[in-house]
C-alpha positions in Angstrom: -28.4 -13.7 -11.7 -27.1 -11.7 -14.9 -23.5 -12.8 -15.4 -21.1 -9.4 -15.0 -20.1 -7.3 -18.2 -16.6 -6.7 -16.5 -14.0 -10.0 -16.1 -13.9 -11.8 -13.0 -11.0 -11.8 -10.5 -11.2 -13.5 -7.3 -9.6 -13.3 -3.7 -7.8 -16.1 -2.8 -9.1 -18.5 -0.4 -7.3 -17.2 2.6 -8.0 -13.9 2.2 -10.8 -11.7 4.2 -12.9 -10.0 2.2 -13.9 -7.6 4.9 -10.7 -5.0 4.3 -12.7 -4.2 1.1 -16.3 -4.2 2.4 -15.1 -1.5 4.9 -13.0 0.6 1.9 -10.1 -0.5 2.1 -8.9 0.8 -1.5 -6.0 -1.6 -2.7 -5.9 -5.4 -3.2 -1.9 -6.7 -3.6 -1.1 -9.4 -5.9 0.1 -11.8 -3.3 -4.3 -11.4 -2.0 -5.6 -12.6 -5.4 -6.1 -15.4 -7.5 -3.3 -15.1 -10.3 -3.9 -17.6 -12.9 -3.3 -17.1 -16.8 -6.2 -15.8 -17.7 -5.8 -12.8 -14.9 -2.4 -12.0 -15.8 -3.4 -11.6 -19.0 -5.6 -9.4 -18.7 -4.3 -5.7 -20.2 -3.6 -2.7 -17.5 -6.0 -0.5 -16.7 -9.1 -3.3 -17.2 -12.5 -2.5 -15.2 -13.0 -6.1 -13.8 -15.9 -8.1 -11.1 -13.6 -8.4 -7.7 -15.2 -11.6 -5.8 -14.5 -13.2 -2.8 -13.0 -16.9 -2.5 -16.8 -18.3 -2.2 -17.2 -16.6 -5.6 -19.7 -13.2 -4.0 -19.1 -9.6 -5.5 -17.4 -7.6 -3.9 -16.6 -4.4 -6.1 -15.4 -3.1 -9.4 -11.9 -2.8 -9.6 -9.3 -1.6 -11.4 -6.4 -4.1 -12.5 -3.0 -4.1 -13.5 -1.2 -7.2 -13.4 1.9 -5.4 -13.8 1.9 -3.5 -10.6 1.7 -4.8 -6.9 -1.4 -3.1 -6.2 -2.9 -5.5 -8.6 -6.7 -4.2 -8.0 -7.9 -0.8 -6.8 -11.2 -0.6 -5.6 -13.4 1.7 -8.1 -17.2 1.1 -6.9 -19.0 -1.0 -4.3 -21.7 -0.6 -6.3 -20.3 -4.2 -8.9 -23.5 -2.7 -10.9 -22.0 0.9 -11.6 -20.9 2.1 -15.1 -17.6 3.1 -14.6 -17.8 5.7 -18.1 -17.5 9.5 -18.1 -20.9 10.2 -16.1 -19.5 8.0 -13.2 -16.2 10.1 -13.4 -18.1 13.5 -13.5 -20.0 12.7 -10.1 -16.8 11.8 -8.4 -15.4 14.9 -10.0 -18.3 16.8 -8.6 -18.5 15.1 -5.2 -14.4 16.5 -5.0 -15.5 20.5 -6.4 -17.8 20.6 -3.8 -15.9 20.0 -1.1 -13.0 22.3 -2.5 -15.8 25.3 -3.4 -16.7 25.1 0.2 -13.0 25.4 1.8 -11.6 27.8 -1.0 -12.4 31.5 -2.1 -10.5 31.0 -5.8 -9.8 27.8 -7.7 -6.4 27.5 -6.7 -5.8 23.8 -5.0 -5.8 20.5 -5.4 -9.3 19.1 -6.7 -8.4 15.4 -6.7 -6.4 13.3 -4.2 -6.3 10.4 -5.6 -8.2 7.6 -3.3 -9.4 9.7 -0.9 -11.4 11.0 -3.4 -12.7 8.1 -5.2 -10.5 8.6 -8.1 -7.8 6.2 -7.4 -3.9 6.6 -8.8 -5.4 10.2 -9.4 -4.1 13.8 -8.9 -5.1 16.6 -10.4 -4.1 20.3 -9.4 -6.2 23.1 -10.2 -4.9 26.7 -11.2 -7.7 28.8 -12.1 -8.9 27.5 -15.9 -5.7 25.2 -16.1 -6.0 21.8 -14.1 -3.0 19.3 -14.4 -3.8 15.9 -14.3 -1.4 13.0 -12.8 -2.9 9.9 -14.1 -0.8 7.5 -11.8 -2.5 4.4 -12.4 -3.3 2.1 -15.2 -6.8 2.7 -15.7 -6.9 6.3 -15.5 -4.5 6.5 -18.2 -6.5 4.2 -19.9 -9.6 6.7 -19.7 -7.8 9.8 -19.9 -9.6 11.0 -22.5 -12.9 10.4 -20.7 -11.5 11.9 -17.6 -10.8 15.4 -19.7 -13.4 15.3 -20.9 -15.7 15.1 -17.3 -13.1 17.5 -16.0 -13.6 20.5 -18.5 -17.6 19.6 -18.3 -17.3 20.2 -14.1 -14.8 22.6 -13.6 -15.3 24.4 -16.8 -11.1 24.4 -17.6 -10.1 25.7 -20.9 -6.5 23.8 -20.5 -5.7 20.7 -19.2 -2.5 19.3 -19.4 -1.4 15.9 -18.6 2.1 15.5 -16.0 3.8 12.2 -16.3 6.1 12.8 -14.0 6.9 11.2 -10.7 7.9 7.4 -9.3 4.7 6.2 -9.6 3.9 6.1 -12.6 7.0 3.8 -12.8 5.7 1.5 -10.3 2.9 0.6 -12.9 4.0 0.4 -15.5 3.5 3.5 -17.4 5.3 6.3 -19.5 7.1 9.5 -18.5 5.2 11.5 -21.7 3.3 14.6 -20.9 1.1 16.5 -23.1 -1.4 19.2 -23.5 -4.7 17.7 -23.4 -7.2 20.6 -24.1 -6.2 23.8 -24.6 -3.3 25.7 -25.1 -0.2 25.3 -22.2 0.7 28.4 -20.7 3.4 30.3 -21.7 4.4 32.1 -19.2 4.0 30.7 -15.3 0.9 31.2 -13.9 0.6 33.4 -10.8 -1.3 31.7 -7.6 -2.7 33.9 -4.6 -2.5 31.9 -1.5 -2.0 33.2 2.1 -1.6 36.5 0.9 1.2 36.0 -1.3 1.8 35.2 -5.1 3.4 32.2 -6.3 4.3 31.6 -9.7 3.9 28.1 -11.2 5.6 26.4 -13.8 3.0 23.7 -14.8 5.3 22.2 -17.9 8.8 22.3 -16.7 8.6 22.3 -13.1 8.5 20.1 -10.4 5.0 17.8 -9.8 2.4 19.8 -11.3 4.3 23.1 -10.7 2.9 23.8 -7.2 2.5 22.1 -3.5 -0.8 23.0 -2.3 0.1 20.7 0.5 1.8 22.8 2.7 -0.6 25.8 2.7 -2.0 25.6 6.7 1.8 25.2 7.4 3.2 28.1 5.6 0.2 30.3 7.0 1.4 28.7 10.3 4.7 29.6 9.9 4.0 33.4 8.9 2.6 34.0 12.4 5.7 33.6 13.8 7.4 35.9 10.9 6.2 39.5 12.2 9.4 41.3 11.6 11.3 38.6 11.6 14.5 37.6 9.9 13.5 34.3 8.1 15.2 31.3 6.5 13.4 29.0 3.9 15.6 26.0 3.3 14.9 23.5 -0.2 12.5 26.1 -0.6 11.4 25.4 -4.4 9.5 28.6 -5.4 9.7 29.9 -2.0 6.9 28.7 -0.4 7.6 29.4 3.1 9.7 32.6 2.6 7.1 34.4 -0.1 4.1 33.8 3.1 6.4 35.2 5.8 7.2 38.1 3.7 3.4 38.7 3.0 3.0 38.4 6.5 5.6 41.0 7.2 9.3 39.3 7.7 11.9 42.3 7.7 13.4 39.5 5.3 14.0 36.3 3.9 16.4 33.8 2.4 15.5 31.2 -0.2 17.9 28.6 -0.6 17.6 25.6 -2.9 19.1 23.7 -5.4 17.5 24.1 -8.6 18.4 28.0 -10.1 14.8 27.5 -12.4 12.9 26.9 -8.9 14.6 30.3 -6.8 14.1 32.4 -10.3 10.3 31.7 -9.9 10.6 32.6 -6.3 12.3 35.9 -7.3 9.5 36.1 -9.8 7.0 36.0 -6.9 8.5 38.2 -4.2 8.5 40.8 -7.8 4.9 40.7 -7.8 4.2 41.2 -4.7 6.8 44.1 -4.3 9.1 42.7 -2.3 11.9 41.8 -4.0 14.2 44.3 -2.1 14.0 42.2 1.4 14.0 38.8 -0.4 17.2 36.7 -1.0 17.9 33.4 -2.8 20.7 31.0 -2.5 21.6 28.5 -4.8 23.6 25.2 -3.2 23.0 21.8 -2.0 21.3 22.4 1.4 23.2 21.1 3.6 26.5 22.7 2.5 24.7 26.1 2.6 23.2 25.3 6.4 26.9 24.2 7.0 28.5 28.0 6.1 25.6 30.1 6.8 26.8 28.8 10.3 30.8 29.5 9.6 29.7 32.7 8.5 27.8 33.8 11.8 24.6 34.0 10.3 21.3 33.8 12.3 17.9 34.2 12.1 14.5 34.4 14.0 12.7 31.9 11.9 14.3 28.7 10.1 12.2 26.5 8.5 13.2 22.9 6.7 11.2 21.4 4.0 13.1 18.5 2.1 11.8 16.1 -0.3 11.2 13.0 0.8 14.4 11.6 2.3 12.5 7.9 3.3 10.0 7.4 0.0 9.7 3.4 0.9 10.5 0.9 3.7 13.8 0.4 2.1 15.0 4.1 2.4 13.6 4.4 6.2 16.8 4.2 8.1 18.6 6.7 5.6 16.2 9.6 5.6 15.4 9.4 9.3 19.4 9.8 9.8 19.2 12.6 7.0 15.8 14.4 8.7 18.2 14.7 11.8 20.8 15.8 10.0 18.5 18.4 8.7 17.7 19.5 12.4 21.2 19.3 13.8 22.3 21.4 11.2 19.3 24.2 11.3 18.6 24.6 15.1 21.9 26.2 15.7 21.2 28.8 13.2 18.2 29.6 15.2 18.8 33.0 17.5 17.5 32.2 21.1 13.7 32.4 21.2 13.1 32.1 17.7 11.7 29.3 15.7 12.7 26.0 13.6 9.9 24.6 11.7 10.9 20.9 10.0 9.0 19.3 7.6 8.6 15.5 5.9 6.5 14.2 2.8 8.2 10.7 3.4 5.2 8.0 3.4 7.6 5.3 5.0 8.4 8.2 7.8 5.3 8.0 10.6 4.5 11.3 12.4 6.3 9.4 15.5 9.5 8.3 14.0 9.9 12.1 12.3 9.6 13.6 15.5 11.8 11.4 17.2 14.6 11.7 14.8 14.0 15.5 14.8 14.1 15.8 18.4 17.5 14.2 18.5 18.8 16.7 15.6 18.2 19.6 17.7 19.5 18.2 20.6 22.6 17.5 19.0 22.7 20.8 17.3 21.9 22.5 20.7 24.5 20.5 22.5 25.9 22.4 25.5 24.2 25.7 24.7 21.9 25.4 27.9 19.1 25.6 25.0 15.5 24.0 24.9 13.1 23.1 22.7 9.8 23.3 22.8 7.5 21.6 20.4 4.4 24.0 19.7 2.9 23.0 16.5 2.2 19.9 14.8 0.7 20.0 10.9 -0.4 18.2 8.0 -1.5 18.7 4.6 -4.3 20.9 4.2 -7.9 19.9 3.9 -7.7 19.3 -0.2 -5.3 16.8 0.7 -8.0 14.7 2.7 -6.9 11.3 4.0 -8.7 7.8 3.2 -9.6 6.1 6.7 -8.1 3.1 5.4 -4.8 4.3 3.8 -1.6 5.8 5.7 0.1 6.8 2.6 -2.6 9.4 2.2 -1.5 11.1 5.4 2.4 11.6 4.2 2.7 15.3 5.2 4.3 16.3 8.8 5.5 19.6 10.0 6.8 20.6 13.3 7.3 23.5 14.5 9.6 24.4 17.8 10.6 27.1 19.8 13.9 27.2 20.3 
C-alpha cells in the first residue's frame, strides 16, 4: 500500500470507528491518540484519521488546540483536499441554494452540513462574507477565495472574524477585505417582500440572519392590519416583513442605536417609515413599561440572542426565555399572537417550549387566558442540518395564539 501524503492520527483503542464511517463530522480530543508527535502538529493540518487497528478512516482536519481535535474533511483518505476539492463542495452548496432562491441573497455555506466544516459564508448579491471558524479553513483562506469568486462569480469578499468560535480554536478576531472593495454604504437585501439593509463590516455576524426567513414570512401572515411588536429586533427583521405584509404598524425595540437606524433605513426604502417605530432600551425594561404604559398589540414577537450558548449557561437562559414570555404575553391583546424565538444550541426544541409555556402562563395568570401553540419553525432550508450533528439545528420559533 502507498504510505499517506497527509500525517497519521489514530483513534484510541476504545473508541468505535463507526460514528465516523456513518458521518459523524467531529472527533474530540479525549477519542484520539494524543502523543507528542500529534500535539505538535500545527492547526489547521490535513492529516490520515485511522482507526485503533491502524485502517483509514478519513481525512481530517486537526487542531490540537481545540476540543474538536479532528473534523472529518473526506471519506475519500485519497482526496486532494486543494482549491478544486473546495470549488465542488462550493458547487454542490450553489446548487442547492439556486434551486430554493430567486436572487443571491442567503446563506451559501453552513458549515458541516455542507461539507465545509468550521465554515459560514453569507451571500449578498456579488459580496459573500466568509466566517472561517476553524483552523484549517483559515489556513486555506486564500484558496477558499479564490474557489469562491471562481463559483459564485463575487467581486467582494470579505473575511468576518467575529463570533465565540473562533475563540474556541484558537484563532484571531481580525477581519479583512479579501477581494474587492467593502461596501460603503449597507447593502440593501429583498427577502419576503421587504428590504433589509446590511452592515457587512460593522455589524453583527456577517450583517444579516438569513435564518429566520420562513419565520418572519410566518409571522407576517398573522400581521394583516395588525399592530405589531418586534422585540431584540436587530435591523428589524420581523417588524420590516409584517409591514411588507401590511401591519397598520410596528415597533422595533432593541439595544444597539446602529442596529434600529438600519431598520429605519429599511422601512425608508420600502416607504414605510411613517407607520414604523423604533425603541432603544434593554428589552426587558422596555417589555416591563410598555406594560405600565397600557400598551398592546395584535402581534408580539421575541427573538433574543442566545440566552443558553453551552451546557453551562442552560439553566440561566431557560429561566431568561421565560422571563422573555412572562413578560411579552401580557402585552398581547386577546386573540392576538406571541411568537418566541431561540438560537441557543444547548436549549432543545423540548426544553424551549417548556420553559416558554410556563412564561406565558405566568404572564397570563388569572386572566382566564389560553394559549394555543400553532406554529413550530426552524431555520430555513440554507441553514440545512447534518444527520449527525444537533448543533446544526439551533434555531426554534413558536408561535401561539393567545
Amino acid at each position: 500500500m502507498t504510505p499517506s501524503p497527509f500525517p497519521v492520527i489514530r483513534l484510541k483503542p476504545k473508541t468505535s470507528p463507526k460514528p465516523v464511517r456513518f458521518g459523524a463530522p467531529w472527533v474530540f480530543d479525549n477519542e484520539l491518540v494524543t502523543d507528542r508527535r500529534t500535539r505538535a502538529l500545527a492547526p489547521g493540518t490535513i492529516a490520515l484519521l485511522e482507526d485503533a487497528e491502524r485502517a483509514p478512516l478519513a481525512l481530517v482536519a486537526v487542531n490540537p488546540a481545540s476540543r474538536i481535535m479532528a473534523r472529518v474533511l473526506d471519506l475519500d483518505t485519497r482526496a486532494s483536499i486543494d482549491r478544486d476539492w473546495l470549488a465542488a463542495r462550493l458547487r454542490r452548496a450553489l446548487a442547492l441554494r439556486e434551486r430554493l432562491f430567486d436572487a443571491p441573497f442567503y446563506r451559501l455555506v453552513h458549515a458541516e452540513a455542507d461539507g465545509l466544516p468550521g465554515v459560514v459564508i453569507d451571500r449578498f448579491g456579488e459580496t459573500c462574507v466568509i466566517q472561517p471558524n476553524a483552523a484549517w479553513a483559515d489556513a486555506m483562506l486564500g484558496d477558499l477565495a479564490a474557489a469562491l469568486a471562481e463559483v459564485t462569480g463575487a467581486r467582494t469578499i470579505l473575511k468576518n472574524a467575529s463570533g465565540r468560535a473562533r475563540g474556541l480554536e484558537g484563532l484571531d478576531d481580525v477581519s479583512s477585505v479579501l477581494m474587492g472593495a467593502a461596501p460603503s454604504a449597507p447593502v440593501p437585501v429583498p427577502m419576503n417582500g421587504a428590504i433589509y439593509m446590511a452592515d457587512l463590516t460593522g455589524g453583527q455576524k456577517t450583517g444579516l440572519f438569513y435564518d429566520q426567513r420562513p419565520n418572519h414570512a410566518f409571522a407576517a401572515r398573522l400581521a394583516g392590519g395588525a399592530k405589531v411588536l418586534d422585540v431584540f429586533s436587530h435591523v428589524g427583521g420581523f417588524s420590516l416583513a409584517a409591514m411588507a405584509a401590511g401591519a397598520a404598524s410596528a415597533l422595533a425595540v432593541d439595544g444597539s442605536e446602529p442596529a434600529l437606524d438600519l431598520a429605519r433605513q429599511g422601512a425608508g426604502a420600502m416607504g414605510l417609515d411613517a407607520a414604523f417605530q423604533t425603541r432603544r432600551g434593554d428589552a426587558f425594561d422596555v417589555l416591563t413599561a410598555l406594560a405600565e404604559e397600557g400598551e398592546s398589540f395584535d402581534v408580539v414577537i421575541c427573538d433574543p440572542p442566545a440566552f443558553a450558548p453551552n451546557k453551562k449557561a442552560l439553566e440561566a437562559g431557560l429561566r431568561a426565555y421565560e422571563r422573555t414570555a412572562r413578560l411579552a404575553a401580557p402585552l398581547v391583546r386577546p386573540g392576538g399572537y406571541l411568537g418566541l424565538c431561540s438560537c441557543s444550541h444547548a436549549a432543545d426544541l423540548d426544553a424551549f417550549r417548556r420553559a416558554s409555556l410556563r412564561g406565558i402562563g405566568r404572564g397570563l395568570y388569572d386572566t382566564g387566558r389560553a394559549a394555543q401553540l400553532i406554529h413550530t419553525g426552524g431555520a430555513g432550508p440554507d441553514h440545512p442540518m447534518h444527520p449527525q450533528l444537533a448543533e446544526s439545528g439551533y434555531l426554534k420559533a413558536l408561535f401561539f395564539r393567545l
